[in-house]
C-alpha positions in Angstrom: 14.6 29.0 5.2 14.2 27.2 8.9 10.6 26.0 7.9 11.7 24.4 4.5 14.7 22.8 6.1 12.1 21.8 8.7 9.3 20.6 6.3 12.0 18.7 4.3 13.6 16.8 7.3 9.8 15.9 8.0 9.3 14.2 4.7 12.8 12.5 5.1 12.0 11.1 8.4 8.4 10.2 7.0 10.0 8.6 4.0 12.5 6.6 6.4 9.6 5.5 8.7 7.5 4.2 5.8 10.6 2.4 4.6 11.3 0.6 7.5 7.8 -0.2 8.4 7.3 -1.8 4.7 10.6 -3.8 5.4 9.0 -5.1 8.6 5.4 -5.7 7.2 8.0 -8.2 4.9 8.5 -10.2 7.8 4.7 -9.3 9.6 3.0 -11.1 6.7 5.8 -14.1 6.0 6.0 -15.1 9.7 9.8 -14.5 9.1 12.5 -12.7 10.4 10.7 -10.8 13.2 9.8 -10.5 16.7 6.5 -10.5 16.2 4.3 -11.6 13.4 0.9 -12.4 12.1 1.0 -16.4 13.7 1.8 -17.1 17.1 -0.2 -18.7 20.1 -3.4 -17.6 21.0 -3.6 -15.6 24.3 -7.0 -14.3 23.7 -10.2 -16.1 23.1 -11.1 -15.9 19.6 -13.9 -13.7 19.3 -12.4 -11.3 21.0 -8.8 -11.7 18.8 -11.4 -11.4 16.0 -12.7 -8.4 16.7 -9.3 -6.4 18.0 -7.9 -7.5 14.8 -10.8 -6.6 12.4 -10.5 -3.1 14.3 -6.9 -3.0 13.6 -7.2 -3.1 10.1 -10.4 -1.6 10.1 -8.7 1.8 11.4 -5.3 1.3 8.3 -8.3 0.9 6.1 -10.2 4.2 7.1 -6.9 6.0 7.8 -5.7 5.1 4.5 -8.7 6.0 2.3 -9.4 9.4 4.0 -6.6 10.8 3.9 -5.9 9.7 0.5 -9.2 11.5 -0.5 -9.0 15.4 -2.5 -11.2 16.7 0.5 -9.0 15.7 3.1 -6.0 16.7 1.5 -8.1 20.4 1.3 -8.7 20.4 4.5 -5.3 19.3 6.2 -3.1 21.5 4.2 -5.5 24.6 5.9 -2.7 23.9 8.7 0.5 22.2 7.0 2.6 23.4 4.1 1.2 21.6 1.0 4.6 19.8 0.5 4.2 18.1 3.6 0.9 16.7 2.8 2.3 13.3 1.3 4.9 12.6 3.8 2.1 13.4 6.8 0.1 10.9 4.5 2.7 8.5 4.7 3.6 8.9 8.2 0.1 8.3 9.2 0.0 5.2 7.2 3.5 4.0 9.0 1.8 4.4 12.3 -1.7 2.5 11.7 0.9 -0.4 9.8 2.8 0.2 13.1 -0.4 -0.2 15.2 -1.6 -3.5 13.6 1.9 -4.8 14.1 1.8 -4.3 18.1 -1.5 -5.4 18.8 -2.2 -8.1 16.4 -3.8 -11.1 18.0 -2.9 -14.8 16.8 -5.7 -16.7 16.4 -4.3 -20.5 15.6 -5.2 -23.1 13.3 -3.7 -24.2 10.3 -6.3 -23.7 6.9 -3.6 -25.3 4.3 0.0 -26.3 5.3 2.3 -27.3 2.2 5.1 -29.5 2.9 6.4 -30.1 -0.3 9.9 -28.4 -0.4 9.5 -27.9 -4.0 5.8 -26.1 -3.2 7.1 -24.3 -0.7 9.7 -23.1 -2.8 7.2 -21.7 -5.3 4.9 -20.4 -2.7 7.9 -18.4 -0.8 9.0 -17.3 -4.5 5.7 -15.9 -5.2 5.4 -14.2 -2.0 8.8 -12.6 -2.6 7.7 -11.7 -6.6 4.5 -9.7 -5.1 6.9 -7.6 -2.6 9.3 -7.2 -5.8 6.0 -5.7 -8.1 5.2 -3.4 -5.0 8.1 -2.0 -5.3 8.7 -1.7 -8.9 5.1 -0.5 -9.4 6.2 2.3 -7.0 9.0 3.4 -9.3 7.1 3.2 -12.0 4.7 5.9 -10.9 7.4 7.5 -9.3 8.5 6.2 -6.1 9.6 9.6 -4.3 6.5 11.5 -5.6 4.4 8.7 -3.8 5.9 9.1 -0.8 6.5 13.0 -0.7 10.3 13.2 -1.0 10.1 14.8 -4.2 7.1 17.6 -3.0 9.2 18.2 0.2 12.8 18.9 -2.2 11.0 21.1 -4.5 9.6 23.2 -1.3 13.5 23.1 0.0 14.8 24.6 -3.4 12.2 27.2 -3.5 10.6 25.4 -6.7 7.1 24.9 -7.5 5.7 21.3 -7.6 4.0 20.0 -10.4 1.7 17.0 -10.6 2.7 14.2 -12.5 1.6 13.8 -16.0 -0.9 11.3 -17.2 1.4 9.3 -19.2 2.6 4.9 -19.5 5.0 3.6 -17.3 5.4 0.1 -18.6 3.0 -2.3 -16.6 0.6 0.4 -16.2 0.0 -0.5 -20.1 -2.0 -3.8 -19.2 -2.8 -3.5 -15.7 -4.7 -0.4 -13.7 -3.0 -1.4 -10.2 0.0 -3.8 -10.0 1.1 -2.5 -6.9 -2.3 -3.8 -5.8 -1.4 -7.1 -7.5 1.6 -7.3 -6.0 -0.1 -7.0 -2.3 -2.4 -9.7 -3.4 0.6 -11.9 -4.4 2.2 -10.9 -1.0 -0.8 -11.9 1.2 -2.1 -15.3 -0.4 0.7 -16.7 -1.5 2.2 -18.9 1.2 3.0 -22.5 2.6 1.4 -22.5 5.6 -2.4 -20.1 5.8 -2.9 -19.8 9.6 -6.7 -19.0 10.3 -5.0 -15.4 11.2 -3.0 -15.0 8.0 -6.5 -15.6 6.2 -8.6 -12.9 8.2 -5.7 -10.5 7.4 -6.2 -11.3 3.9 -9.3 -11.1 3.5 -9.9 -7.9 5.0 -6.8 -6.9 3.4 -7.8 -8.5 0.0 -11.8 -6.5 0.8 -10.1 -3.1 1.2 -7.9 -3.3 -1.9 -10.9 -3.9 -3.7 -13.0 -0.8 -2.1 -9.8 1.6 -1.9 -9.3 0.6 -5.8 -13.0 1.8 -6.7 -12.4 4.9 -4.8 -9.1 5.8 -6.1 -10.6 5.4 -9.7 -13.2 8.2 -9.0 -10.8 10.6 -8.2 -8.4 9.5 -11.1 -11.6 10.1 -13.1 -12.7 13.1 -11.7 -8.6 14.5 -12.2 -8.6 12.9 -15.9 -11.1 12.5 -17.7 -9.3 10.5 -20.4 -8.9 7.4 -17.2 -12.4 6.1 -18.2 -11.5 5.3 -21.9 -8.1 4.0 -20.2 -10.1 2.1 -17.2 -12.1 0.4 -20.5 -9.3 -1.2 -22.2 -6.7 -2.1 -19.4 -7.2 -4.6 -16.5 -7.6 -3.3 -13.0 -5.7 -6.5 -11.2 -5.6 -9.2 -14.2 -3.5 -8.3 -17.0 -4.7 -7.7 -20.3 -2.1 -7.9 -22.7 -2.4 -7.1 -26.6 -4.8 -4.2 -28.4 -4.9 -0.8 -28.2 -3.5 0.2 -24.9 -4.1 3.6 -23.0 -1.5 5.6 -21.6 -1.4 6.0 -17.8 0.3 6.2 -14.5 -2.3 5.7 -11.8 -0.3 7.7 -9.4 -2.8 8.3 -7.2 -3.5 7.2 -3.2 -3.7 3.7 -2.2 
C-alpha cells in the first residue's frame, strides 16, 4: 500500500508542477505578469543568446519527443511502476519548460509593434483564445489521462488501467491537433514580436510540426483506422463538413 500511496503522491505532485509551470509559460510567452519573460535587455551578445536559446529549446524539443516515444516508455517503466510513466513524462517536461524559463536570453529588437488599442485588443484576445483551446483540447482527450492523474488513481485503488478508446471528442471531428493550434495561436499572436519572441516561435512553431509527424506514426501504428481518419480531417486547419472520422488523438505531444 506504501508504494501506491507513494506512486500516487508522485503523479499529484507532477500534475501540480505541470500546472503551475503552464500558468507561468502564460506569462513567459505574453511578457506579462512575471519575473522573467521571453523580452528583456540583452546582456549577452547575440550569437551567443542565439545559440543558448536554440539549445534551450532544442533540449524541451528532444526531451519531449523521446519520451513521448513507445520505445522509451518500454524502456523507463523496466524501473518505474507503469502508472507513473505519464506523471514522470510530465514532470520531465515541467523541468525542461522550467529550464528555458531560467536561462532564456533576450535578444532585443522590435520585428512588428502594434499600437492600435483596438489591434492590440484583438491580438491579446487571440493570444488568450489559443491558451483557452490548449486547455479545452486537453479535456477533450481527457485532461487527467494526459497528465497521468488518472493512471496513478487507478494504481492507488488497485484497478487496472485501460487505454482510452479511439472515439470523437468534438473538435477532434475537423481538426487532428487543436491543442497544437492553440500553441500556434499562443506564440504568434501578439502586439509587439521582439526578435526573441520570433526565434521562440519559430523553433517552437518547427517542433510542433516534426513532433506532429511523429505522434501520427505511433497513432498509426496503435490504430490502424487513424490513416483513413488522418485523410479526411485537418491536422492544424479545420476542415469542417463531410464525412468525419472519429478520433481522440490522445497521444504524446
Amino acid at each position: 500500500m506504501f508504494k501506491r500511496v507513494s506512486v500516487f503522491i508522485y503523479g499529484v505532485v507532477s500534475y501540480l508542477a505541470f500546472l503551475g509551470t503552464i500558468l507561468y509559460a502564460i506569462g513567459f510567452v505574453g511578457d506579462l505578469w512575471v519575473p522573467r519573460s521571453i523580452d528583456g535587455v540583452p546582456e549577452r551578445p547575440l550569437l551567443v543568446a542565439l545559440l543558448i536559446d536554440s539549445l534551450l529549446l532544442g533540449l524541451f524539443a528532444v526531451q519531449h519527443s523521446v519520451m513521448a516515444r513507445p520505445a522509451f516508455k518500454r524502456w523507463i517503466t523496466r524501473f518505474i511502476p507503469r502508472a507513473a510513466e505519464r506523471s514522470t513524462y510530465s514532470l520531465a517536461s515541467s523541468a525542461a519548460l522550467i529550464a528555458v524559463f531560467a536561462f532564456w536570453e533576450p535578444i532585443g529588437g522590435v520585428v512588428w509593434s502594434v499600437e492600435d488599442p483596438l489591434g492590440r485588443a484583438v491580438l491579446y484576445g487571440l493570444f488568450g483564445f489559443g491558451w483557452l483551446l490548449v486547455l479545452l483540447a486537453t479535456f477533450m482527450i481527457s485532461h487527467f489521462d494526459l497528465l497521468g492523474l488518472r493512471q496513478v488513481w487507478l494504481y492507488l485503488v488497485g484497478r487496472e488501467y485501460t487505454p482510452l478508446r479511439f472515439e470523437t471528442p468534438w473538435l477532434y471531428r475537423y481538426i487532428r491537433h487543436p491543442l497544437y493550434l492553440g500553441f500556434l495561436f499562443a506564440l504568434w499572436a501578439t502586439p509587439t514580436m521582439t526578435s526573441a519572441h520570433l526565434v521562440f516561435a519559430l523553433l517552437a512553431t518547427g517542433y510542433i510540426v516534426v513532433g506532429s509527424w511523429l505522434e501520427e506514426r505511433d497513432l498509426m501504428a496503435a490504430h490502424p483506422e487513424y490513416a483513413d481518419y488522418r485523410k479526411r480531417v485537418g491536422m492544424l486547419i479545420p476542415r469542417f463538413g463531410g464525412s468525419q472520422a472519429k478520433v481522440a488523438a490522445a497521444g504524446n505531444a
